[in-house]
N, C-alpha and C positions, 0 to 999 in steps of 0.2 A: 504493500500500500504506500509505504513513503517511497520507494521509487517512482511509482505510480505518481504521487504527487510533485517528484523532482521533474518529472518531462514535465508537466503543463508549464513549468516557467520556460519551455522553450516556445509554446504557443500564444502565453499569456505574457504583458508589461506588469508582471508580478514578480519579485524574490522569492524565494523558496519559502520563507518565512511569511510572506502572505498570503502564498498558495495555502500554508498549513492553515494558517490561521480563516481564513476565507472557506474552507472544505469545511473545519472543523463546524463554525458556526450555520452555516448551508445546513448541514448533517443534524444540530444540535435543532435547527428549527424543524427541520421536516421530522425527527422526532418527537419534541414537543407541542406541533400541532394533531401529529396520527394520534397522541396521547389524551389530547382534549377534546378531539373529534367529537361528538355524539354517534356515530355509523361505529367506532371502534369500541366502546362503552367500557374504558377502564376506569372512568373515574365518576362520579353523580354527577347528572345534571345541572346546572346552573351557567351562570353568566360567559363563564370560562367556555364550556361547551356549543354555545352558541358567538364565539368568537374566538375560536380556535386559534388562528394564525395569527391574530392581534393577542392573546396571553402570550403564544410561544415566544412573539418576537420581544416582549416585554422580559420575560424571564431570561433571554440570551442575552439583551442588550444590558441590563443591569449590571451583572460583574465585567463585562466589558467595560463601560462609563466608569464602575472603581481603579482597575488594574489604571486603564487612563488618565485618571486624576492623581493617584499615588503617582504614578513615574512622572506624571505633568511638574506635578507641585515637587517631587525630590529634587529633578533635573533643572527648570526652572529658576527655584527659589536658594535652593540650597546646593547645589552646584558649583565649586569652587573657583574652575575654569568661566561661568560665567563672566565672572569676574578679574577677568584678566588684566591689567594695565597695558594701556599702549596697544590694544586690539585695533587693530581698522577696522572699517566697512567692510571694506574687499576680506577680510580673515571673516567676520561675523556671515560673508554669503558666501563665499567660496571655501572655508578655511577648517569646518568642522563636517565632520563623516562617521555616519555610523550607515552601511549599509543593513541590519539588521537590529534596527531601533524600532522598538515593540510598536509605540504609539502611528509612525506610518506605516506599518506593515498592515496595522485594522485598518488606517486610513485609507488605504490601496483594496487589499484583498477581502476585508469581510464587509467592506461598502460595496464592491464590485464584485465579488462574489454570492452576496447574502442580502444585503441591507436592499441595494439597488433591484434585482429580482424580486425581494419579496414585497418591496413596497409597488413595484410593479402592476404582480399579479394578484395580491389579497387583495380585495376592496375595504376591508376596513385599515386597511394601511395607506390606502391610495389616494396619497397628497399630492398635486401637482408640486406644489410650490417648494413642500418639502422633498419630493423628489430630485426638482430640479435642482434644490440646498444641496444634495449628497453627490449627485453629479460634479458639483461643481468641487465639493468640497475632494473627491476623488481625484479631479486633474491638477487640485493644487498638490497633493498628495504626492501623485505621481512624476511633477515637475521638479519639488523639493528632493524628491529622490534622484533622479538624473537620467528618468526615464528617456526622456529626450535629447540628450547631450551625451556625444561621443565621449567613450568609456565611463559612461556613466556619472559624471561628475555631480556630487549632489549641491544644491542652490537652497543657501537659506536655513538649511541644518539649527542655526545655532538657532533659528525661533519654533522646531519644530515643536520642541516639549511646552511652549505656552498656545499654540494655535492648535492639538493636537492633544494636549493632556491638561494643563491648567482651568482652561474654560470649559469641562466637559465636569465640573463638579455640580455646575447646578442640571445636568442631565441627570445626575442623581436621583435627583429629587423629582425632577419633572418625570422621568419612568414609572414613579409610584404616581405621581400627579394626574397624570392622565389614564393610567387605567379608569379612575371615576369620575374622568371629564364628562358632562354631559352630553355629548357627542357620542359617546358609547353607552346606549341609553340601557344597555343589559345588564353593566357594569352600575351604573347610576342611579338605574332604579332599584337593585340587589340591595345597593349600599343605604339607599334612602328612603322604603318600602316602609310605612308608618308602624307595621305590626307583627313584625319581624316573631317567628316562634320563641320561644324559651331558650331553645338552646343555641340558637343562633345570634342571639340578641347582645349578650354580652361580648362576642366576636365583632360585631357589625360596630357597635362602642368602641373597641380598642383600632377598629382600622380606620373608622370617621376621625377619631382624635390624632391617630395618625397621619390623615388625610391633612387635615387639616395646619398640623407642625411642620410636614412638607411642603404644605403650600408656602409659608411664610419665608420657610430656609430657599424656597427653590427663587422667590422676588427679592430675598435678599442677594444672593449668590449672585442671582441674573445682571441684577444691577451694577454690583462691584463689579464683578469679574470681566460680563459681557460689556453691560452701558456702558462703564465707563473707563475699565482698567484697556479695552481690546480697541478701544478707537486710539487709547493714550498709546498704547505698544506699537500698534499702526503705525497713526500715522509720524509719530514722534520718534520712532526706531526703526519699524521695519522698511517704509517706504522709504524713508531717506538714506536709508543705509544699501538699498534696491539702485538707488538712482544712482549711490555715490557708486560702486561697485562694478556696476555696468557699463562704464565709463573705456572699463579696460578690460573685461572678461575673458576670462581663461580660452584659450583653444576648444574648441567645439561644442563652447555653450552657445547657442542659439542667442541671436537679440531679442527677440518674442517671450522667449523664457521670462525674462523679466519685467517685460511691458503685461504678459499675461499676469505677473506675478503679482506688481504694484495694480494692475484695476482691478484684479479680483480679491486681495488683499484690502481696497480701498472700501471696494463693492461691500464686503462681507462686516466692513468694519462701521457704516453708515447705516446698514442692514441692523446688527446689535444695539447700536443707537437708537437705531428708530424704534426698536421690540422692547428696547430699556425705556424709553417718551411712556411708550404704552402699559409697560407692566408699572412703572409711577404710578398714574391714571388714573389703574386700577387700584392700585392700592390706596390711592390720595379719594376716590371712591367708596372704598370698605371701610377707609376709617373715619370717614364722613357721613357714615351711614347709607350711603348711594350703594347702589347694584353694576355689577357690570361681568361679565362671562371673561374666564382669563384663556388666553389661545397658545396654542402648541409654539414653544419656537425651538428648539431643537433641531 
């Protein structure tokens, strides 16, 4: 089997390590959907059963989004090399490599092998908009790696653990969050059913209360992290340090690479701005006594 999965990197713009990683989560969903199925009847009935491939992808994504945020925030924050004196631009885009760096191997292999097919074909997964997010968020993935630059040369490395692993803490929260978005009304109304039996009731109490503690961490998180920490890294460090870098790049880095780099980079970073204005809103809303529905950004 893992040789098996060492050919497809000759087919696929994958590492070895995200062919694994992309097969394995593929495999872990289409298991965890036959499981919840109702036509397969291993488990009772309820919400889960009648949104099979929306629980599974909920269950896989979660310790993914952990593993992500631990190596974001080690690498990231506490990273000694971070802080190097006397770095340049050109060392910070061109200067650091890990061909086998965990966080874009998911970014590559289990968005394009997993993420991007399932949100594809499930209909309760079927976001355009998020779709087109993961798409995008794939080819930045794959350019930071060196997918398209002779011998591979990877571009931008040194910011991959904060665009890649930092900002994916409030995915955390937003995983458990949206299971009983209202949008999953099987999920919503399980959860919010006024007469819930006996034995069920004090479970349905410990997961609202739950419900509820995630929501707050997952608007705070969003805020720091996305609103406001991911436009400051932007446009403050990574674009500029895109534009200085480019100036003179390496042998067989394409100049596209980094024109794609800095707008989708810019895109992505005005994007969280905008999702931060609105989770505010919301908030400045609830705590105003005002209503307002809070929406997927992930």
């Amino acid at each position: 089997m893992a040789a098996f999965l060492d050919q497809l990197t000759d087919y696929l713009p994958l590492s070895s390590l995200a062919v694994h990683i992309g097969v394995t989560t593929l495999f872990a969903q289409i298991i965890c959907t036959l499981i919840f199925a109702k036509s397969t009847k291993v488990v009772p009935n309820g919400p889960w059963t009648n949104l099979p491939a929306f629980t599974a992808h909920q269950i896989v994504v979660l310790p993914l989004m952990v593993i992500l945020t631990y190596i974001g925030w080690r690498d990231w924050f506490f990273d000694p090399q971070k802080y190097e004196e006397g770095s340049t631009s050109a060392d910070r885009i061109f200067g650091y490599s890990n061909p086998n760096d965990i966080p874009l191997a998911v970014g590559t292999g289990a968005i394009l092998l997993w993420d991007i097919p399932t949100g594809f074909i499930s209909p309760s997964l079927r976001d355009p908009i998020m779709w087109a997010h993961h798409v995008g968020m794939y080819f930045v993935a794959a350019t930071i790696c060196g997918t398209f630059c002779k011998g591979g040369q990877m571009i931008g490395y040194y910011y991959a653990s904060y665009y890649f692993g930092v900002i994916e803490v409030s995915s955390i929260f937003l995983t458990y969050v949206d299971v009983f978005h209202p949008k999953y009304k099987h999920y919503y109304k399980w959860l919010n059913e006024t007469n819930p039996d006996g034995k069920r009731a004090p479970l349905k109490k410990v997961l609202n209360d739950l419900n509820e503690v995630a929501r707050v961490a997952f608007a705070v998180s969003f805020l720091v992290i996305r609103g406001l920490y991911f436009p400051y890294v932007s446009f403050f460090q990574a674009v500029p340090d895109l534009f200085k870098a480019y100036e003179n790049p390496p042998d067989g880095v394409p100049m596209w690479t980094g024109y794609f780099l800095i707008g989708m980079i810019s895109l992505f970073a005005l994007l969280q701005a905008y999702w931060g204005l609105f989770i505010a809103n919301q908030v400045k809303k609830a705590l105003g006594g005002g209503s307002g529905s809070r929406k997927k950004k992930d």
